[in-house]
C-alpha positions as CSV (number, residue, x, y, z in Angstrom):
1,X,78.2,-36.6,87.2
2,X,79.9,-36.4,83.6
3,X,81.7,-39.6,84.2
4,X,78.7,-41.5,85.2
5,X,76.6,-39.9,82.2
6,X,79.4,-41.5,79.6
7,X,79.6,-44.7,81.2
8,X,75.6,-45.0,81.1
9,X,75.5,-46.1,77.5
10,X,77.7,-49.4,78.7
11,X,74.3,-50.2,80.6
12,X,71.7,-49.7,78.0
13,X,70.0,-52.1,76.6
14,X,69.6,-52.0,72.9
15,X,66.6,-53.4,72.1
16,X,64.6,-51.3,74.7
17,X,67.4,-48.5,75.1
18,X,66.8,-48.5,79.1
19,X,69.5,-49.3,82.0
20,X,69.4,-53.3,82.4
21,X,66.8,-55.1,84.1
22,X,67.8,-58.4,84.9
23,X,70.8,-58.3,82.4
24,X,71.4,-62.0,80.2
25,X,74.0,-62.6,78.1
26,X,74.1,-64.8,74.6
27,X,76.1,-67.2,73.4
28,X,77.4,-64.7,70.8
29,X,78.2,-62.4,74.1
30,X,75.8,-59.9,73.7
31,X,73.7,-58.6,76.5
32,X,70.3,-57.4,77.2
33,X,67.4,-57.2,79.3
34,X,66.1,-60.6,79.9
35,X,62.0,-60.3,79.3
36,X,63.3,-58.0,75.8
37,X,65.3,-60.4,74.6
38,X,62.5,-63.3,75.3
39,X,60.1,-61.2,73.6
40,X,62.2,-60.6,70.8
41,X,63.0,-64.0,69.9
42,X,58.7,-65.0,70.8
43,X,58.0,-62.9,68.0
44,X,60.5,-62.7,65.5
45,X,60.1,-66.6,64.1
46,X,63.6,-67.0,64.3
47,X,66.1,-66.8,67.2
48,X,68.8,-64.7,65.6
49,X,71.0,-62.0,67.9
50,X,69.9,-58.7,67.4
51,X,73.0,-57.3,67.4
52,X,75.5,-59.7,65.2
53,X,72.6,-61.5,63.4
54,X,74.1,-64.5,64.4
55,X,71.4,-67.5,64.5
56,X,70.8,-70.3,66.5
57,X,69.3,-73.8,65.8
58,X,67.4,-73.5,69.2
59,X,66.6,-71.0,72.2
60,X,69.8,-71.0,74.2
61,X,69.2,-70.9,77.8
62,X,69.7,-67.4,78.9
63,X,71.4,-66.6,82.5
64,X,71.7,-64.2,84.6
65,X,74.7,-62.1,84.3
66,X,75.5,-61.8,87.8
67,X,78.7,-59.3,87.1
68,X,76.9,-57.3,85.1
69,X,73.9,-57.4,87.6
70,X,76.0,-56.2,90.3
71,X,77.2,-53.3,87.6
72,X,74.0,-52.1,86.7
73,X,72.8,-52.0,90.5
74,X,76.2,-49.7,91.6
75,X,75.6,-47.4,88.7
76,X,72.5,-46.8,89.6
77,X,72.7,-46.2,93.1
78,X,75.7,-44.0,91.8
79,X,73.0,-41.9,89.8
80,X,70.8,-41.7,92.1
81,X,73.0,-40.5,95.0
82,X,74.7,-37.9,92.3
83,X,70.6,-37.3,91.7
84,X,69.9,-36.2,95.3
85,X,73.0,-33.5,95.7
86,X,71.8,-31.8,92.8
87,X,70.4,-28.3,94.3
88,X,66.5,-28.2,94.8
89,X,64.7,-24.6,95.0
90,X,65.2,-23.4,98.2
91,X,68.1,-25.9,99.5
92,X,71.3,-23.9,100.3
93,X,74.1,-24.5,97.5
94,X,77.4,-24.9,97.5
95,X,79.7,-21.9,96.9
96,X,82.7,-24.3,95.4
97,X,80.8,-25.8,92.4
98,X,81.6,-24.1,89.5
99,X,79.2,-26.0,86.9
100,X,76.3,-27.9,87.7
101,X,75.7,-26.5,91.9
102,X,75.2,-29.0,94.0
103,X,73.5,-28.6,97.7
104,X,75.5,-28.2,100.4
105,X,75.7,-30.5,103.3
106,X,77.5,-27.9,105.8
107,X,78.4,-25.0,106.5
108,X,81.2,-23.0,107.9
109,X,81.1,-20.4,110.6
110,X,85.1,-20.0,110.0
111,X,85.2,-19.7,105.8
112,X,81.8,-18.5,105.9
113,X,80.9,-21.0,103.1
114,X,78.7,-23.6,102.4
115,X,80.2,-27.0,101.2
116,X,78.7,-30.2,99.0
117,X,80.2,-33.7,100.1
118,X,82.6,-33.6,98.2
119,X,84.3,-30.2,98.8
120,X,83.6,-31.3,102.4
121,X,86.3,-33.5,102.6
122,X,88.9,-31.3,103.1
123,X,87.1,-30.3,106.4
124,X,86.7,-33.5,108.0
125,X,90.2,-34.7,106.8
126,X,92.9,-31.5,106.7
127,X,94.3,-31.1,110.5
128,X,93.6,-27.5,110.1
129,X,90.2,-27.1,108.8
130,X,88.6,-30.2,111.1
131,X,89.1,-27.8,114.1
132,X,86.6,-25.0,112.1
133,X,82.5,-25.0,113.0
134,X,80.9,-26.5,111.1
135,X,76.8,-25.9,111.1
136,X,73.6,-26.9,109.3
137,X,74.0,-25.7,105.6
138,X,72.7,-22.1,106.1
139,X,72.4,-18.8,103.8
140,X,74.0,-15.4,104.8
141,X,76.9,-16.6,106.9
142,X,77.8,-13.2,107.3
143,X,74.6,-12.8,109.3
144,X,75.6,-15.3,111.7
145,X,79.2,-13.6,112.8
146,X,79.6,-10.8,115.0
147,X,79.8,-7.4,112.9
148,X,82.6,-6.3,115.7
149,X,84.4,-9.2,116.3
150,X,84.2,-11.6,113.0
151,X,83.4,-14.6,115.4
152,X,80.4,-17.1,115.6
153,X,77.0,-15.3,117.3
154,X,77.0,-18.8,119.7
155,X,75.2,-16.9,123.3
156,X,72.4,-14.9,123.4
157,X,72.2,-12.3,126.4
158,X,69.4,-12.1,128.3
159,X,69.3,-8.9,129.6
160,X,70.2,-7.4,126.4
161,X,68.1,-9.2,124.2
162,X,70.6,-10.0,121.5
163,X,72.7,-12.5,120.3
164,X,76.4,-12.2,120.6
165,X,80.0,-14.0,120.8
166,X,82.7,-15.4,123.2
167,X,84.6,-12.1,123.0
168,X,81.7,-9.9,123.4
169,X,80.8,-11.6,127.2
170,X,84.1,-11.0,128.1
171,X,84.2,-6.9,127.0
172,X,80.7,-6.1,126.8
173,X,78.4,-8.7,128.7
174,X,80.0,-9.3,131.9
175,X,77.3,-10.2,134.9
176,X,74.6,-10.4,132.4
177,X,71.9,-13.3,131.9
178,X,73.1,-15.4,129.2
179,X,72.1,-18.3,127.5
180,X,72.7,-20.9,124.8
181,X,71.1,-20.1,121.6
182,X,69.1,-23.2,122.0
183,X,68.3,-22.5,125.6
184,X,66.7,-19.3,124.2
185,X,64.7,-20.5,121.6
186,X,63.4,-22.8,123.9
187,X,62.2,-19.4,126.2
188,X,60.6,-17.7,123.6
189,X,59.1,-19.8,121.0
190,X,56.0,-20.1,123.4
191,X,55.3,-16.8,123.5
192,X,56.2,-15.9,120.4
193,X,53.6,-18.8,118.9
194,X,50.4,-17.9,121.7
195,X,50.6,-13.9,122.0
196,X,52.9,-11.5,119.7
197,X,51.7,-12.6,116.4
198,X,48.2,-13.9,116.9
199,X,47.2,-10.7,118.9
200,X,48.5,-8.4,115.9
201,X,46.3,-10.7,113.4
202,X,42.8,-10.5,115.7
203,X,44.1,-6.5,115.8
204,X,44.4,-6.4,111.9
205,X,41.3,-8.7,111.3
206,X,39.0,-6.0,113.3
207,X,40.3,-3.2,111.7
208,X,39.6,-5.0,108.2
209,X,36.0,-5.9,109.7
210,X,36.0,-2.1,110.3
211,X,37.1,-1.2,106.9
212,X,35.0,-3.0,105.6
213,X,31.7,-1.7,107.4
214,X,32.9,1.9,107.1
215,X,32.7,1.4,103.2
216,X,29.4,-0.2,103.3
217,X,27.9,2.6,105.2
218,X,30.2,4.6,102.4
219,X,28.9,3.0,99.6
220,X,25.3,3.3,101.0
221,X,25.5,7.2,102.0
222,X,26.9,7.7,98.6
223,X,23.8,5.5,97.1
224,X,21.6,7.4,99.4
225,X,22.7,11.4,98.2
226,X,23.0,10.0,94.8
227,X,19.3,9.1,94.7
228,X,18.1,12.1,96.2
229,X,20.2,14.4,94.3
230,X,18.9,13.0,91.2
231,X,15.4,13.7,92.5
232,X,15.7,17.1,93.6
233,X,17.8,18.1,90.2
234,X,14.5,15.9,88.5
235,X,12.4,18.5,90.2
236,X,14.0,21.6,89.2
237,X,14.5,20.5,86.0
238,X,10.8,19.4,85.6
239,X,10.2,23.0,87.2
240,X,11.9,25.1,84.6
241,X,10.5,22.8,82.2
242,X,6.9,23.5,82.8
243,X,8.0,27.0,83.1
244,X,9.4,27.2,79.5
245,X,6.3,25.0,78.3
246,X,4.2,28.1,79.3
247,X,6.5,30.7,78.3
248,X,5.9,29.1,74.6
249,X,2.3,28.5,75.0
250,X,1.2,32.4,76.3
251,X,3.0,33.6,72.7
252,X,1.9,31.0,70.9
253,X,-2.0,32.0,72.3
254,X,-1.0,35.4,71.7
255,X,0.6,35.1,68.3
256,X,-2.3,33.2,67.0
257,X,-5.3,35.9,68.5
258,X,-3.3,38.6,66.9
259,X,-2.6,36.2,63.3
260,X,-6.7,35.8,64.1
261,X,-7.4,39.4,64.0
262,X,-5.5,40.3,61.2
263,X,-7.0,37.7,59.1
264,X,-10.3,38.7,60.0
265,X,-10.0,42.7,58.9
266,X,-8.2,41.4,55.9
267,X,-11.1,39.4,55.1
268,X,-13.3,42.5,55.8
269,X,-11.7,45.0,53.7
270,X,-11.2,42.1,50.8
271,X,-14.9,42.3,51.0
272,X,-15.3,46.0,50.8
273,X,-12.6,45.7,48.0
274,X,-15.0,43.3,45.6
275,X,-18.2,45.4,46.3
276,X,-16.1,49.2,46.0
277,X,-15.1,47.4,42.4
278,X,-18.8,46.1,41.5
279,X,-20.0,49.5,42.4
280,X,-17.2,51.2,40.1
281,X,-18.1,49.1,37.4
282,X,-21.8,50.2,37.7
283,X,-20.3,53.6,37.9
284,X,-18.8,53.6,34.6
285,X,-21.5,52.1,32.8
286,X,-24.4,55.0,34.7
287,X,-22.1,57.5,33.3
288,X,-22.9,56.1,29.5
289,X,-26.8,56.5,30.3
290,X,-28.8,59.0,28.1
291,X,-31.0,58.6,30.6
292,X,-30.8,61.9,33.3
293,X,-33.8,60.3,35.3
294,X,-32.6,56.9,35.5
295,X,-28.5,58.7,36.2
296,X,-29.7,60.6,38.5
297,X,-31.8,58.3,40.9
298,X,-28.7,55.6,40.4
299,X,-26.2,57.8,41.2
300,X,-27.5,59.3,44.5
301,X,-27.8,55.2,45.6
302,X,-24.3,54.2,44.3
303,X,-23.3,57.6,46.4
304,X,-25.3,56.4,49.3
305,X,-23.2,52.9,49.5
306,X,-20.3,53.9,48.9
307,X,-20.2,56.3,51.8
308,X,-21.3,53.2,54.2
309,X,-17.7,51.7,53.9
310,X,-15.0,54.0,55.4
311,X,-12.4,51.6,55.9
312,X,-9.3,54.1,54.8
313,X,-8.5,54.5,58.8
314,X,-8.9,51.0,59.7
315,X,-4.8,50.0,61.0
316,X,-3.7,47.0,62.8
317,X,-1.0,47.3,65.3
318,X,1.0,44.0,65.5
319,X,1.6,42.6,69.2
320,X,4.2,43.5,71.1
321,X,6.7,40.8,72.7
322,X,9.4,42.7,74.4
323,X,9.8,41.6,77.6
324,X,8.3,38.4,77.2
325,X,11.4,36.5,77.4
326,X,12.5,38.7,80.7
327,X,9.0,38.0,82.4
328,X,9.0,34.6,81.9
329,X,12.6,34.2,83.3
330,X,11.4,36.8,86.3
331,X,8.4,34.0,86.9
332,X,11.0,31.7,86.2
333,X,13.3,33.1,89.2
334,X,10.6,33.2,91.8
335,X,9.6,29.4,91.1
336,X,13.5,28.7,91.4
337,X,13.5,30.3,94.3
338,X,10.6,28.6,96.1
339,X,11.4,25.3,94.7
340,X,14.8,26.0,96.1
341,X,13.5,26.2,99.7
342,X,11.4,23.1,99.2
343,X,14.6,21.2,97.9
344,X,16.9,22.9,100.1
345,X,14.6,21.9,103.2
346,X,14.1,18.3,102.1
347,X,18.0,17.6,101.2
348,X,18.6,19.1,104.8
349,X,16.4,16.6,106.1
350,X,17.4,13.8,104.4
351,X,20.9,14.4,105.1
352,X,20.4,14.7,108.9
353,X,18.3,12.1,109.2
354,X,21.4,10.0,106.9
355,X,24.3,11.1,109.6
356,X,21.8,9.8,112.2
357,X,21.4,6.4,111.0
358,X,25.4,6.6,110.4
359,X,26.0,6.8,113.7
360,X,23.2,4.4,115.1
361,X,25.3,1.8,112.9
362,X,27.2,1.7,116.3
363,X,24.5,1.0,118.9
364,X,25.8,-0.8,122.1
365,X,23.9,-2.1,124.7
366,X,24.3,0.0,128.1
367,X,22.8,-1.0,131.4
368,X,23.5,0.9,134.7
369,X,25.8,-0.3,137.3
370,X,24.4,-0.6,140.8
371,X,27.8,-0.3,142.3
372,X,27.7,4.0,141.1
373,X,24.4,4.7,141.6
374,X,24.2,7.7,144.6
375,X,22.3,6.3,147.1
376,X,19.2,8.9,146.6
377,X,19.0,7.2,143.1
378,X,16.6,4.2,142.2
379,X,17.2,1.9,139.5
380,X,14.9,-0.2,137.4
381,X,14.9,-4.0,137.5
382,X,16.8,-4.3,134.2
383,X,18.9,-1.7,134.8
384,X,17.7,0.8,131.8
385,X,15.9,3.7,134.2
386,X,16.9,6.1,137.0
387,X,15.0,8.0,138.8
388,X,15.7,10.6,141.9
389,X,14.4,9.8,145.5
390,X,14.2,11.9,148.8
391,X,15.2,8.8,150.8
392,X,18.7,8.1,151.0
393,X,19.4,4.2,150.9
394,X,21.8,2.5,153.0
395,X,24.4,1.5,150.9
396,X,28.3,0.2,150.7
397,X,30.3,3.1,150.2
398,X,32.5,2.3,148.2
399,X,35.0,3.7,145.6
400,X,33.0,3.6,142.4
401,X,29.9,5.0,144.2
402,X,28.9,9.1,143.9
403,X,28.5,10.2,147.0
404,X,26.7,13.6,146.8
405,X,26.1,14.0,142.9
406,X,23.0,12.2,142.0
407,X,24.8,10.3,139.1
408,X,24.9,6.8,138.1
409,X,27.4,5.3,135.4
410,X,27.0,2.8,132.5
411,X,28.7,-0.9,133.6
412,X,30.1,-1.2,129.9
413,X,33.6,0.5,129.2
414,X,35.2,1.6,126.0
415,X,38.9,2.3,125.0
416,X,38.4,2.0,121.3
417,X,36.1,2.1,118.1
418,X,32.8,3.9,118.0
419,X,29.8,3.3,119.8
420,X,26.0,5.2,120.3
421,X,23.3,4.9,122.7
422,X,19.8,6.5,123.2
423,X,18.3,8.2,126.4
424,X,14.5,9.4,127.0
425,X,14.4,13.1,128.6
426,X,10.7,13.2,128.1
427,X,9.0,14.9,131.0
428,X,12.2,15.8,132.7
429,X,13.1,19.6,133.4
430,X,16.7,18.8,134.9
431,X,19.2,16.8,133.1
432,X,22.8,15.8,132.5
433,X,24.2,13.1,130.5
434,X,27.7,12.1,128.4
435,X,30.4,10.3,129.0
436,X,32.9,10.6,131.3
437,X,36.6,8.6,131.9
438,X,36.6,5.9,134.4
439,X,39.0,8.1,137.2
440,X,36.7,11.1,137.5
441,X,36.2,12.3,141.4
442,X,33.4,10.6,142.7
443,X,32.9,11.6,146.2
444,X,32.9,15.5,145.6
445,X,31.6,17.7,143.6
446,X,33.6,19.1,140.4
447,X,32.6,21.6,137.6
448,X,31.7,19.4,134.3
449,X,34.1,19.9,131.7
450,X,36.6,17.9,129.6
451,X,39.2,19.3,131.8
452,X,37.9,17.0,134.4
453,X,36.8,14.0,132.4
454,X,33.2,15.0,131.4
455,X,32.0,15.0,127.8
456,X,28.5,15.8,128.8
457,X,25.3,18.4,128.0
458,X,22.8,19.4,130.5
459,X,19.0,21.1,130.7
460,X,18.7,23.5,133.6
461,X,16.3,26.3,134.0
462,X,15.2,25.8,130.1
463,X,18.4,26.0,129.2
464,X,20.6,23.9,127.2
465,X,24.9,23.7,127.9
466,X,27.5,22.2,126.3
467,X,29.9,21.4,129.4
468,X,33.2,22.5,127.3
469,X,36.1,24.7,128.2
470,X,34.7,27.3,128.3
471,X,30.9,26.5,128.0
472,X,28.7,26.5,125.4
473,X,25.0,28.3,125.8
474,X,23.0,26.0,123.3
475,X,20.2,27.1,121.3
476,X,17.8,24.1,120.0
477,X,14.8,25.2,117.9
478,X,12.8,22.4,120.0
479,X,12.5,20.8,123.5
480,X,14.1,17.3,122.7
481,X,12.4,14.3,124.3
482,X,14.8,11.3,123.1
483,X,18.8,12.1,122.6
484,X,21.4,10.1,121.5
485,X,25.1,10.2,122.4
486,X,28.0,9.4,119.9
487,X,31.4,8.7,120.5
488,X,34.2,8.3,118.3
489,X,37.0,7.0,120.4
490,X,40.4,7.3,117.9
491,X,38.3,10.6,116.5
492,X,38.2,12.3,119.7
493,X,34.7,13.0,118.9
494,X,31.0,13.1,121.6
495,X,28.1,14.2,119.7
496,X,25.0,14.9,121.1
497,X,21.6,14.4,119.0
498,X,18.0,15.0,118.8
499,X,16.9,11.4,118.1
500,X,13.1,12.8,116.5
501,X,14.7,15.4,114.5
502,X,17.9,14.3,113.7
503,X,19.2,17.8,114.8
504,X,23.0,17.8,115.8
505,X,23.1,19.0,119.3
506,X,26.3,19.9,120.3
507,X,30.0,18.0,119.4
508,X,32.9,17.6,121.1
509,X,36.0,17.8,119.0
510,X,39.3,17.0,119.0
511,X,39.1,15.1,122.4
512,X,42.2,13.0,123.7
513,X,41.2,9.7,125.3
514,X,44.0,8.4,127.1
515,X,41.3,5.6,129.5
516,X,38.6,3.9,129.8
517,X,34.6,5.6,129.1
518,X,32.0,5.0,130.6
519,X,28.3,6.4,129.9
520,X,27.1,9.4,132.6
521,X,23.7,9.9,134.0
522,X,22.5,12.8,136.3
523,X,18.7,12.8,136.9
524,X,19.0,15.7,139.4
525,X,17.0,15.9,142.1
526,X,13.3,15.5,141.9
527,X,12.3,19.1,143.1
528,X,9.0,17.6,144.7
529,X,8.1,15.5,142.1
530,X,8.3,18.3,139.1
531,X,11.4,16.6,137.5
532,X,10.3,12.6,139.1
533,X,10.5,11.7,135.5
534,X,13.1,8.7,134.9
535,X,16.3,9.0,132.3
536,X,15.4,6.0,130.2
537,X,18.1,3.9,127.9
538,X,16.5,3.5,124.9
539,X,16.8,0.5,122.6
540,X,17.9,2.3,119.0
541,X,15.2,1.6,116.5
């Protein structure tokens, strides 16, 4: 590439310093492009050689240099082919080039190096490097040789699933499946394009979808507690508030009717003091009379009032506040406390009524299927209601169907994720209903418990079981007339719950789900028409 970079300036032009473009030459032998020289001499006024200077009478007639033509057009299909074997990102270069890397045209499985054309040569001229491999230019020959054997991976064994070499199939792979590399890619691009990928993307996508719904409800629980925290705090705070508002204004009443009555006996006895003084003064000057008549009649009057005005033992006792402060805080501590109920009692509320509607985020529709139903049960048109009946229906028995359990199962199965559906009780006084894995025992009866398959409660005799191992006596502060059931499939979670009260029933934890649920429903037998009352699935509202 050097050599053709020194020899460019032999093709430049020097009027427009650019390789030749229809190259002329002038009677002075100088050369240039044909249109610049035209130009030149168009606009100049004169017709003198840009080079030499040299003029001329007239406009010779340029030619065509056809050698210098044929020059320009082989240097610059020289440029441009040294142009294309300069390495590009991601091309594979060569590992001889030592300057300026070129790509590499080949590679070779033997020298484990990748060559441009021109170190290729030797390869497809030397006697003994035309018999290596050579390949596709490739990165990481290493990759491509056999770690025990240091020859070319060229087979791929079928019934080992690997590549390998020549010398492997005759130590290691003899009687085995084996194919061409090409023959194998051929196999297993298909599937590898339809199934393993796109299957772990739909996977991945759901479990974003997932993500992403779980932080909603997150983001809206945490919205939710937030805004009710705030109010109840609001409310205690506005509650000791009011209390210390009173606190200040009962002293502040009593401080100024004690200030009031102390200012009204001062007020007195200031009197007292200005009339004591006037009478003392009329005192002295009766004692100057000369007069015993007139003394004597004054002095038995001025005698007289003074005695009317005994205020010597009058005393004020200031208020006392002690305790004031420990009262108030005592009032204080009661109001607490009942506001602390209140708030406790709301917040409880609030926060089972929040976990239900978490939960009903995973509603699914459930209808019965026909095919399970016992054949004492009867079923609603759409498939939402059972009921018990004394006459046994003549039905197929087959596998699915109970047999002797009045039980009927949901058509919709589950292996993953989280789902939640409703059921009316109202007016029944026998009940069971759960979930339960698709290969429970069907045609006899078995104890309810996770041991056998059954994540269930039941109502029997006005009492309330958790069907766990062991069971669970349940005690529920009210009759429920509308429960919903909660699974949590990875979780290993069934919850039970009081749809009117949001009440948390009963939860199974830690469950190991290793099939298919399906939803359970046990109406039990009518008992004469005292428990007639259907199990009704409930759209969640």
């Amino acid at each position: 590439m050097s050599a053709a970079m020194t020899s460019e300036e032999q093709f430049l032009c020097s009027i427009c310093l650019e390789v030749f473009s229809e190259p002329v030459s002038t009677p002075c032998g100088h050369n240039f492009c044909k249109c610049c020289i035209s130009q030149h001499w168009g606009t100049s006024g004169s017709c003198k050689c840009p080079l030499c200077l040299k003029t001329f009478d007239i406009i010779p007639e340029l030619n065509v240099n056809t050698l210098l033509l044929e020059m320009v057009s082989q240097f610059k299909l020289e440029v441009e082919r040294s142009e294309s074997q300069l390495l590009k990102p991601g091309e594979v270069p060569c590992d001889l080039c030592t300057c300026t890397k070129l790509k590499a045209v080949k590679s070779c499985l033997v020298c484990l190096s990748s060559f441009c054309e021109k170190h290729l040569q030797p390869h497809l001229s030397v006697p003994g490097l035309k018999i290596h491999q050579l390949m596709e230019p490739a990165n990481n020959l290493e990759h491509r040789m056999c770690p025990k054997h240091q020859r070319p991976l060229e087979l791929f064994c079928g019934t080992e699933q690997s590549c390998i070499c020549t010398m492997c199939v005759l130590l290691e792979h003899k009687n085995h499946d084996l194919l061409s590399l090409e023959e194998a890619c051929k196999l297993k691009k298909p599937s590898l394009l339809q199934d393993q990928f796109q299957h772990k993307v739909e996977q991945r996508k759901l479990k974003v979808q997932e993500i992403q719904h779980c932080l909603e409800l997150s983001q809206s629980e945490a919205q939710t507690e937030i805004n009710t925290g705030l109010q109840a705090f609001t409310t205690l705070i506005e509650s000791v508030q009011s209390c210390c508002d009173l606190f200040l204004e009962q002293l502040q009443v009593k401080q100024s009717q004690s200030q009031g009555k102390a200012e009204e006996l001062i007020q007195q006895l200031k009197q007292e003091i200005c009339e004591l003084e006037k009478r003392s003064s009329e005192a002295q000057q009766l004692s100057c009379s000369t007069d015993p008549l007139h003394f004597l009649q004054r002095c038995a009057e001025l005698t007289e009032l003074a005695g009317q005005h005994k205020r010597s033992s009058v005393s004020f006792k200031p208020e006392t506040y002690e305790g004031s402060g420990t009262q108030a805080l005592s009032e204080l501590e009661d109001s607490l406390s009942v506001e602390f109920c209140k708030v406790f009692k709301e917040l409880a509320s609030k926060s089972k009524t929040a976990e239900l509607r978490r939960v009903q985020q995973f509603a699914v529709d459930i209808t019965l299927d026909p095919d399970t139903a016992q054949p004492k049960l009867v079923l609603s048109e759409d498939l939402k209601e059972v009921h018990h009946s004394n006459t046994r229906k003549d039905l197929t028995d087959n596998p699915e169907r109970f047999s002797t359990y009045p039980v009927v199962l949901g058509k919709q199965c589950f292996v993953s994720g989280r789902f939640y559906f409703e059921v009316v009780v109202k007016g029944k006084i026998r009940w069971e209903i759960g979930v339960v894995r698709n290969s429970i025992y069907r045609k006899r009866i078995v104890a309810p418990s996770p041991n056998n398959g059954h994540w269930t409660i039941w109502f029997r005799e006005s009492k309330y079981r958790g069907n766990d191992d062991p069971p669970v006596v349940l005690s529920l502060k009210r009759r429920p007339q509308k429960v919903g059931v909660f699974v949590d499939y990875s979780g290993g979670v069934v919850s039970f719950y009081d749809v009117e009260s949001a009440e948390l029933i009963y939860s199974f934890t830690g469950c190991c789900f290793r099939e298919s649920l399906l939803s359970y429903f046990c109406p039990y037998a009518n008992d004469s028409g005292t428990n007639s009352a259907p199990l009704i699935i409930s759209p969640v509202v």
